[in-house]
C-alpha positions, 0 to 999 in steps of 0.5 A: 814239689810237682814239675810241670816241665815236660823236657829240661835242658840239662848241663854238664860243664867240665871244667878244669879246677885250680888246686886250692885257689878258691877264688879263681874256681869261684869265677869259674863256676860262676861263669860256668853257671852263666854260659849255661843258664843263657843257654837255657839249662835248667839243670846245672851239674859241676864237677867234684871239688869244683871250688877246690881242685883234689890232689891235697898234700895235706889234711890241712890244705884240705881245710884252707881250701874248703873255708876259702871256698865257703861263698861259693854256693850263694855264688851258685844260688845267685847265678841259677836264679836268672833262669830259675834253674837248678846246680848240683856240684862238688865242694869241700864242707867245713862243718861246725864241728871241724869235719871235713867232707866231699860234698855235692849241694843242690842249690837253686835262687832260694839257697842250698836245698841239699848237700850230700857227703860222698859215702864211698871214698876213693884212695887218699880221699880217707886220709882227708875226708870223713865219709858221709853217713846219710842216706843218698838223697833224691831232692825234689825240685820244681824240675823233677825229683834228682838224686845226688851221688859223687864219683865213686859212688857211680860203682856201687849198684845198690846205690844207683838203684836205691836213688831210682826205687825212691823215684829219682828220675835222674841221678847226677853225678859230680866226678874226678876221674883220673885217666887209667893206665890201660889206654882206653879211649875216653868213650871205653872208659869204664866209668862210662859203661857203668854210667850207662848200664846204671841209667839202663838197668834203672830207666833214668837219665844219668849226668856225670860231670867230670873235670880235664886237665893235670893236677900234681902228676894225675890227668884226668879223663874227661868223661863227663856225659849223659845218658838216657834212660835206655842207657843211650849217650845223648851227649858224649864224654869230651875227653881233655878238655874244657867244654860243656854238654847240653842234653834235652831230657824228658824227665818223666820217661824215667817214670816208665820202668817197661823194657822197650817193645817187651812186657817186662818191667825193670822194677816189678820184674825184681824178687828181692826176696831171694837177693841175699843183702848185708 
């Protein structure tokens, strides 16, 4: 599926999830959805476990809250068809056979046209969820091709990288950061450097939507942002609090790899031949 849109506006709505109460969370990405559409976004990013909240005390409240949560992404799909946009967010999936996963689905007026399940988990996250075993998907939209990665995937290089060499011109990450204990700024997180050194060293926007607020003891940073593909911040990490980002993102400038004002080329320029790989 081609796109015929020169520049997109793109959102990050950060928000603050309430631990399993899938109701609330329902409205809140539904409002979320809708603030962003009217302000014309085409492409709509939540937050990890955006219907659930994360800080789990149990496997089986993992479970409770992922099936009150189920409607949430028809919810989605209603909300993006009035303005023929695009979400991407973060829920917990119940599959038929009983697994439960840490998923981001890509959902437009037509349903849900991808979900992904989070490879690399994080902490605690293993005693709750299977990892997921597919290939990161990069889904083409009317909007342009997007790839899907969650939290911490953001810190395995070959992953970002593998999502821009199958021609993802953004990659879009739902997050849950939890503040470190260093006492770095919200704009010297870590997660913010990487964020950007992956849309740099790849030539593609980068959206990362993370959440704010404290749930059972963690804060969270709130360093949503998106950067271009010069590893630029076009829209900066809000730090703690309730806010959505818009940046205007000529998607197709992901499709040139030439480092700027030089001759070198960011992906012609590789030898993969003497990378010694698993």
């Amino acid at each position: 599926m081609s796109s015929s849109v020169r520049s997109i506006r793109v959102a990050c709505c950060q928000l603050h999830p309430i631990l399993g109460d899938g109701r609330a969370n329902a409205e809140r990405t539904r409002d979320a959805i809708k603030g962003a559409v009217e302000a014309g976004a085409r492409l709509i990013v939540l937050p990890e476990l955006a219907t659930t909240g994360y800080v789990f005390d149990s496997e089986d409240q993992a479970r409770t809250a992922a099936q009150e949560s189920e409607g949430a992404l028809q919810t989605w799909a209603e909300e993006a068809a009035r303005g023929d946009a695009l979400v991407v967010g973060g829920f917990a999936e119940l599959d038929a056979a009983g697994d439960l996963y840490n998923a981001a689905a890509v959902v437009d007026a037509s349903g849900t046209l991808a979900i992904y399940r989070k490879t690399h988990l994080w902490g605690t996250e293993r005693e709750l969820f299977t990892a997921g075993e597919a290939i990161p998907p990069v889904v083409d939209t009317r909007v342009g091709p997007i790839g899907v990665g969650v939290c911490y995937d953001m810190f395995f290089p070959e992953l970002t990288r593998g999502l821009a060499l199958r021609g993802a011109e953004i990659i879009v990450m739902p997050t849950n950061a939890p503040r470190g204990s260093n006492g770095a700024g919200v704009r010297d997180n870590i997660g913010v450097s990487i964020a950007r050194a992956a849309a740099h060293v790849n030539r593609v926007f980068v959206a990362v939507c993370d959440r704010w607020g404290s749930e059972r003891g963690v804060e969270w940073v709130g360093r949503s942002l998106i950067a271009d593909p010069e590893g630029d911040l076009i829209a900066e990490p809000p730090g703690d609090r309730e806010q959505v980002l818009f940046a205007d993102c000529e998607l197709a400038l992901a499709r040139n790899k030439r480092w700027a004002g030089t001759s070198n080329d960011a992906f012609d320029d590789r030898r993969p031949e003497h990378y010694e790989l698993d």
